[in-house]
C-alpha positions as CSV (number, residue, x, y, z in Angstrom):
1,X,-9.9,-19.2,-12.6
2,X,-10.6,-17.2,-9.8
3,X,-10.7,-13.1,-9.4
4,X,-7.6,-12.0,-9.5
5,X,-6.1,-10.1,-5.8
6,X,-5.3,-6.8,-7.5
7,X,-9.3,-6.6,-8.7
8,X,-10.4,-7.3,-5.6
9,X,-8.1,-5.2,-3.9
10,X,-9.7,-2.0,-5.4
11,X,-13.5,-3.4,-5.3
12,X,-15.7,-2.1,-2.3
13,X,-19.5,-2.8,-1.8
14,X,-21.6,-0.7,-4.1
15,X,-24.2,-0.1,-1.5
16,X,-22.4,0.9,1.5
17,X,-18.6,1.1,0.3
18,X,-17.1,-1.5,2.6
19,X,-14.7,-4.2,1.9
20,X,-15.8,-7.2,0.0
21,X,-14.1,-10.3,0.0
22,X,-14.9,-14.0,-1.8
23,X,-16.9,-16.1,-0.5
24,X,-15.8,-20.3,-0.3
25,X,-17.1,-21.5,-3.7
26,X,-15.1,-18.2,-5.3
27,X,-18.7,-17.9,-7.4
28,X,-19.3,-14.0,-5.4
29,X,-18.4,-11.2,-3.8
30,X,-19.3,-11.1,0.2
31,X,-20.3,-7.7,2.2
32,X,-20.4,-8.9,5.5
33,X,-21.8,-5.5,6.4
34,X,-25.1,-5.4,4.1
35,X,-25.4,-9.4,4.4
36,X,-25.3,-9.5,0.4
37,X,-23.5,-11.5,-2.5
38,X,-22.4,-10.2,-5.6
39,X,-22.1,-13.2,-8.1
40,X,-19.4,-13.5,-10.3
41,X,-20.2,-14.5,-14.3
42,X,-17.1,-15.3,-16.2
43,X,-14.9,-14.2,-14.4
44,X,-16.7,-10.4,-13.9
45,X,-17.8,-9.6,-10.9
46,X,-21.4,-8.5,-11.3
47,X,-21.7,-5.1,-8.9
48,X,-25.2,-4.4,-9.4
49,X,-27.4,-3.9,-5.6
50,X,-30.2,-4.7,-7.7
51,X,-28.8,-8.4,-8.5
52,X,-27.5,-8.9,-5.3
53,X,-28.5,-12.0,-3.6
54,X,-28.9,-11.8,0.6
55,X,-26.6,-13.9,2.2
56,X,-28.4,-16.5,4.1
């Protein structure tokens, strides 16, 4: 099951507060603006900069 839209409404990008949106695989969270992906772990989106993987 993905995210749900109302969750994802309200999340924005820990490090620089822009939107985030899912990436294809519905697995993490994409900010286009700091190139980084937030993974998702059942079903809870992990918003930690630390564990933030770079987009490649």
């Amino acid at each position: 099951m993905a995210i749900k839209k109302e969750l994802l409404d309200i999340l924005a990008c820990p490090k620089c507060k822009g939107e985030i949106h899912l990436n294809e695989k519905e697995d993490g969270l994409v900010c286009d603006a700091c190139r980084l992906v937030y993974e998702i772990r059942d079903e809870i989106p992990i918003m930690l900069i630390d564990e933030a993987k770079k987009l490649e």
